[in-house]
N, C-alpha and C positions, 0 to 999 in steps of 0.2 A: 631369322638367324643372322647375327651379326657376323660378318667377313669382313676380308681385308683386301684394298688393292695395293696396287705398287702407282706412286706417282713421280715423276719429273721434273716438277714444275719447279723453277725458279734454281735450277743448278744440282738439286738433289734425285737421287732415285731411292727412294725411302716409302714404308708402305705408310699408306692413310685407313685410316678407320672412316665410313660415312658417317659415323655419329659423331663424329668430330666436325662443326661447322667451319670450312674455310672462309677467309673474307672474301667478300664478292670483290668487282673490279673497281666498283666506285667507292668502298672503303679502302683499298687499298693506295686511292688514287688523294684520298684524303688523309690515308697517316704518311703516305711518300710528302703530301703539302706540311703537314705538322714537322715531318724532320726538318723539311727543310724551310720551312716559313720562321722557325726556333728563332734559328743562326742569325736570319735575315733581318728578322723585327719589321716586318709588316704588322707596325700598329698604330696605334692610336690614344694619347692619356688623356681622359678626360679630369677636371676638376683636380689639374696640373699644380703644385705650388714648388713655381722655382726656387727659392729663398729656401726649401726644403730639399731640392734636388740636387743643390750645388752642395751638400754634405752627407751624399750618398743615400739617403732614402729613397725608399718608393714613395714619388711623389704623387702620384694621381692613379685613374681606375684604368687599368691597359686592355682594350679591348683590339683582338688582333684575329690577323686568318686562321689563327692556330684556335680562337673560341667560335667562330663560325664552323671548322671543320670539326669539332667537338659536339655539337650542337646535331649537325648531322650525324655521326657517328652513332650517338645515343638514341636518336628518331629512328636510325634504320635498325640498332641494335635492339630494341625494344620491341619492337614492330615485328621483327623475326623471328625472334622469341615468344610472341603472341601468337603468329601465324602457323608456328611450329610446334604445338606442346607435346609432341612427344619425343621430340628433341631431346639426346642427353645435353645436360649442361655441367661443368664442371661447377662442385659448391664453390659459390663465390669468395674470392677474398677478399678482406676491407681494409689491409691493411692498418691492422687498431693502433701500433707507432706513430703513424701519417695523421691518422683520423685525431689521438689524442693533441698533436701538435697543432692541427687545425682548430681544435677547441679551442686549447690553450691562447694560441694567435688573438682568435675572437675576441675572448674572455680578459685577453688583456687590456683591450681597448676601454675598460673599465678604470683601471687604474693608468692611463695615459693622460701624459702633457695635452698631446694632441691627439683626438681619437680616431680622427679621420685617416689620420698615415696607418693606423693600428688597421680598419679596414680594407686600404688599398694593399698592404702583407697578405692580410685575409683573402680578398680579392685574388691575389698572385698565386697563392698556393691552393686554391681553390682549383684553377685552372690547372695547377700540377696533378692535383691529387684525383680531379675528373682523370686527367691522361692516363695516371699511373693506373688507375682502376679498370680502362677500356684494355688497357696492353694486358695486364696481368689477370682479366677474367675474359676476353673475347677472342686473344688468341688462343688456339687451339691445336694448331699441328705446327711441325719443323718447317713447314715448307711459308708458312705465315711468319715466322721467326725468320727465316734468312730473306725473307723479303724485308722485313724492319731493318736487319742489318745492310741489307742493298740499298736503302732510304736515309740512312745515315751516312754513308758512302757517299751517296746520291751530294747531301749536305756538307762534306767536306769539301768536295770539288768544286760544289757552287760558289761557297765559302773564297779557295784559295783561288778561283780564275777571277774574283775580285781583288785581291790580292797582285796577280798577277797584270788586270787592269790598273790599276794603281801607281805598278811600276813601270807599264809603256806610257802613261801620261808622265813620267819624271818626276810625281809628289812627294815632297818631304815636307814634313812643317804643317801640310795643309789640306784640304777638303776636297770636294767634288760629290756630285749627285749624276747616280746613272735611274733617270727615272725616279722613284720614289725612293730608291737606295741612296743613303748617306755615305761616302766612302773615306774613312781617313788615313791620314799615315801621321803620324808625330814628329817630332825632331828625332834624328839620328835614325830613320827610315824604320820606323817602328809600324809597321801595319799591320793595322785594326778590321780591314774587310769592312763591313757594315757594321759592325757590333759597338763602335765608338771609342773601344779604348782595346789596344792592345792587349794589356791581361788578362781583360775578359776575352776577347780571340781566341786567346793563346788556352787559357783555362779551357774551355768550350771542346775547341778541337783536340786535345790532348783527352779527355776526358770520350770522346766520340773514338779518336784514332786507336785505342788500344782492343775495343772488341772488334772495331773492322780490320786491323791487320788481323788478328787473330783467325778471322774466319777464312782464311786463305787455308787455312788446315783443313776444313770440312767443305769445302766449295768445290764442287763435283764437274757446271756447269764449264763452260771453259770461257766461254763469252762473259759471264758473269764475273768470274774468276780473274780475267786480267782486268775489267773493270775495276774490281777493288784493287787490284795490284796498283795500278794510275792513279785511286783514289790515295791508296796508303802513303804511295810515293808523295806524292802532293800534300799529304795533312802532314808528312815529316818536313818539308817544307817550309809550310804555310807555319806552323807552329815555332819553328823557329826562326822567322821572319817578323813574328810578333816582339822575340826578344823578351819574352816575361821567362821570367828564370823558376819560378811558381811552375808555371808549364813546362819547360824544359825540365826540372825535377821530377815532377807529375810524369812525364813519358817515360824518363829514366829508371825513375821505379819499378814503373808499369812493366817496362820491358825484361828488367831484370825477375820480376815474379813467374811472367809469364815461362820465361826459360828454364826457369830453377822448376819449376814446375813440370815443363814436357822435357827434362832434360832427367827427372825423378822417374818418371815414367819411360824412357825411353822414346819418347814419342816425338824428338825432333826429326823432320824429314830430310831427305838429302840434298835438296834444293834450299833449306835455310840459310846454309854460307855463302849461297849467293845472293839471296834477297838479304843476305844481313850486308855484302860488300857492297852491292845496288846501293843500298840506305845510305850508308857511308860516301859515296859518290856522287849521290844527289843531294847531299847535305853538305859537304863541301865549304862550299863558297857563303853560303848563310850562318851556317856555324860559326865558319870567319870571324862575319859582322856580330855576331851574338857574343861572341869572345871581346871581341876590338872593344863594342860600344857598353856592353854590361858587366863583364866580368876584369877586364884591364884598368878600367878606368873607375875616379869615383862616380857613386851614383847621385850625388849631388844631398845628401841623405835621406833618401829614400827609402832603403833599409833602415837605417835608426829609427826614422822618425814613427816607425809602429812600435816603438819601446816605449817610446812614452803615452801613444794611444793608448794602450794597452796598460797601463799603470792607469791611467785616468779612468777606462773601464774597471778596473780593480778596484777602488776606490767610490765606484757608484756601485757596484756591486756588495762591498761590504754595509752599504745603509740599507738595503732592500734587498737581500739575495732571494728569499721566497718570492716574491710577488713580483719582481720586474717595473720596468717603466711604461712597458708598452711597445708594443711590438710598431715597429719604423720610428722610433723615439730614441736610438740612443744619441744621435746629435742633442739633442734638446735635453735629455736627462745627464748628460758629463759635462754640461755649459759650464754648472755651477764650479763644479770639478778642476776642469780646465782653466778657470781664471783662478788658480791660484797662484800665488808667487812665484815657484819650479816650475807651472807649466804656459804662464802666462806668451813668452817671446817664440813659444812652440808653437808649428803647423797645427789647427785644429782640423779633425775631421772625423766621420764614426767610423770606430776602433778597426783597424785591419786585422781582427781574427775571428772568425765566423763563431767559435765557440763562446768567447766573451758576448760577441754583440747579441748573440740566441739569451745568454746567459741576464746581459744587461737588461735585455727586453719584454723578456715571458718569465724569469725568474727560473727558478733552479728546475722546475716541473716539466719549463717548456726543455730546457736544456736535456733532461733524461730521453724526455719524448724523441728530439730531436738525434742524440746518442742511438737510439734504440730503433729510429726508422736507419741508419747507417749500418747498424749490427744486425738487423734485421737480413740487409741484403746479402751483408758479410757471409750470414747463415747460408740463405739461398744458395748462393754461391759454390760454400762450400760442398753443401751436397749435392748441389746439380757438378762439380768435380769428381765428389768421389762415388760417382754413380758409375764411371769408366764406359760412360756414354761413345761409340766411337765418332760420333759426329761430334754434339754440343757439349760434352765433359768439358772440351776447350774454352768455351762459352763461358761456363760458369767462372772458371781462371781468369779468364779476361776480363770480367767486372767483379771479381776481388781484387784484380791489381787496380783498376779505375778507383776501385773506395778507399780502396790504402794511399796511392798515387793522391787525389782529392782530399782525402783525408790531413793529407801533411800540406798542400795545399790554403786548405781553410786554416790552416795554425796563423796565416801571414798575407791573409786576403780575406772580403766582405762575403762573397760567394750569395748576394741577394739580389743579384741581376734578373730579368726575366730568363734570360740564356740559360743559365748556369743554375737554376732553381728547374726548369724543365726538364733540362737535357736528363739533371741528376736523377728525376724523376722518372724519365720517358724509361734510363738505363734500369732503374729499381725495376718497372714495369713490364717491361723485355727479361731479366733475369727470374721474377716470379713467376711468368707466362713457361716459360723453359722449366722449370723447376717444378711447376703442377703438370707437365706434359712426361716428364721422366720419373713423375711417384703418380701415377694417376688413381691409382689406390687411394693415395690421403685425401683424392678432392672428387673423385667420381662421385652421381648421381642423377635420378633418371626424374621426369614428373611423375607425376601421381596416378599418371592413365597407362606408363609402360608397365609391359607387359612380366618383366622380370625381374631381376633385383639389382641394385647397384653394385651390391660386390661382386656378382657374377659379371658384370658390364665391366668393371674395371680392373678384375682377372683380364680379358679380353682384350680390353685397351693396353694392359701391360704386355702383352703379347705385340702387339701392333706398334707399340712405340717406340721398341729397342731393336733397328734391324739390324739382321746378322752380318757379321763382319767379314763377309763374300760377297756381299752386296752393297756396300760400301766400299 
């Protein structure tokens, strides 16, 4: 007979079903490393080609702590699942948007300049698309969810107390290594953390900061709880310290959805106008500098010069819009493009807008594909919202304002960093994991040797999943 406990673990007191597998400590101790290994870029590129890297490609095969913790993940996950067949398991998702775009990637490599860059994409998103599939079929309960969300937390901080080292060394301009960590700051005190360029920073942590303030709504824990508060405060920070105005829009949005949001509901608490004047306070003095050094001043054209990227992509896309050049090939397929008269005295580089450069590369199919793992999560999202979850309904708001936020984003940035292709992934991955936990209906199922039926088990779990709102 299946029952229910009440559990506390990691800030909640919410019930658990036992047929619902929790991750043991050494998984969990390996996706806390994946959050935070992202950020960091503990890697490694083999069969490197610079002359390709200095125009924004993935130049080589990146093998990092985040494919070794992978690697285990799948061993132990597998292995569990063998040892245990009578184990429910939620029906797997494959995510067929992800899966189509990874084909597509592959398949491009066919009609590529270079084909080698076309499988280093492949290579990259492969590693996404493993992540995305462990988060959104192995998690199984709330309390494995706000642990991912404490793991990103975990990664903001790491992120901005490099950051913050950066600034007791006095760096402008220039470099440093703590360890195998790269750490930079730009001119006009632009800091990058590890990540090498500021917008990507800034992207990264904006993109992270919007579910971890949010879950200040449902964090029960109290230790846990000011933890992300420290954390939040810090990626509001950290983010704009980077000075990427991409980012700074990105949170702006974000923040604005999420409100319009609990503010439809009623659902703002009474302690939000003061974490909203904290924010304000602790931002301060860095907003200053983000005003002073981005927004008073010119950017030297920086903003322009993606207008003519972006005509140059237009223009390779109108010769080949089916089929594409190949995916990490639009440096090499707008050469021709680019040296024409009008664009000749222009910056070259591939295209700052994610949707051309998908577009450029894999042709109009990959570009759908690509559309449709975004709307995909959109989806999620929205009905892990209007499920009026009292814990994680917030959850799902908080990564629809990330895909909108990110969305506008990608109109005016590459978005094919390692960072910034994971993290977006890790986020999809955490959003469907939530999403089969509050319909367990649509995905419950049991093997072959239980003893009763699945819809009777995921009546059951639907009971188990939504606790009542006395207990919360």
């Amino acid at each position: 007979m299946l029952s229910c406990s009440r559990s506390s673990t990691v800030g909640l007191d919410v019930p658990r079903c036992p047929a619902a597998a929790e991750l043991s400590w050494l998984e969990r101790v390996a996706v806390l490393a994946i959050a935070v290994e992202i950020p960091l870029g503990i890697d490694k590129y083999y069969a490197y080609h610079e002359q390709d890297a200095e125009f924004g490609a993935v130049a080589g095969l990146g093998i990092s702590l985040t494919s070794f913790a992978l690697i285990f993940l799948y061993v132990r996950w597998f292995a569990d699942a063998s040892l245990h067949r009578r184990r429910m398991f939620f029906r797997p998702l494959f995510g067929v948007p992800m899966l189509i775009y990874l084909v597509v990637t592959l398949l491009s490599a066919l009609s590529a300049v270079k084909p080698i860059l076309s499988l280093f994409d492949f290579a990259l998103l492969f590693h996404a698309y493993a992540l995305f599939i462990f988060l959104a079929n192995r998690i199984q309960t709330r309390q494995d969810i706000v642990f991912c969300i404490v793991a990103l937390a975990t990664a903001i901080v790491v992120q901005v107390l490099l950051m913050f080292y950066a600034v007791a060394l006095g760096l402008d301009g220039d470099r440093t290594y703590l360890g195998p960590l790269l750490i930079q700051v730009w001119e006009g005190k632009r800091y990058a953390g590890s990540m090498h360029a500021p917008n990507l920073a800034g992207s990264t942590l904006a993109a992270i900061w919007l579910p971890v303030s949010a879950s200040l709504l449902f964090l029960r824990n109290r230790r846990v709880w000011w933890f992300v508060l420290a954390a939040t405060m810090m990626g509001l920070v950290g983010i704009l310290m980077t000075q990427s105005r991409g980012a700074v829009l990105t949170t702006f949005i974000g923040v604005v959805v999420i409100t319009a949001g609990l503010m439809s509901r009623r659902w703002v608490p009474r302690w939000a106008p003061v974490l909203a004047v904290l924010c304000c306070f602790v931002s301060l003095y860095p907003l200053f500098h983000f005003y002073q050094n981005r927004l008073s001043v010119d950017d030297g054209g920086s903003a322009a010069s993606r207008k003519h990227l972006s005509l140059i992509a237009l223009e390779a896309i109108s010769q080949r819009p089916i089929m594409g050049y190949g995916a990490g090939n639009c440096h090499l397929a707008c050469r021709d493009f680019a040296d024409q008269a009008e664009y000749r005295a222009e910056w070259y580089y591939t295209t700052h807008c994610k949707y051309l450069l998908v577009w450029v590369e894999t042709g109009i199919v990959g570009l759908l594909a690509f559309l449709m793992i975004l709307a995909t999560g959109f989806w999620q999202g929205v009905n892990v919202w209007r499920s009026r979850d009292p814990i994680f309904s917030v959850l799902g708001l908080a990564v629809i304002a990330s895909i909108v936020g990110g969305m506008l984003h990608m109109a005016v940035d590459l978005f094919n960093s390692r960072a910034q292709v994971q993290i977006l992934w890790f986020l999809l991955g955490l959003n469907a994991a939530t999403f089969k936990i509050l319909y367990p209906n649509r995905f419950a199922q049991l093997s072959r040797s239980a003893p009763f039926s699945a819809t009777r088990l995921a009546t059951r779990l639907e009971s188990c999943s939504v606790p009542s709102t006395g207990s919360s």
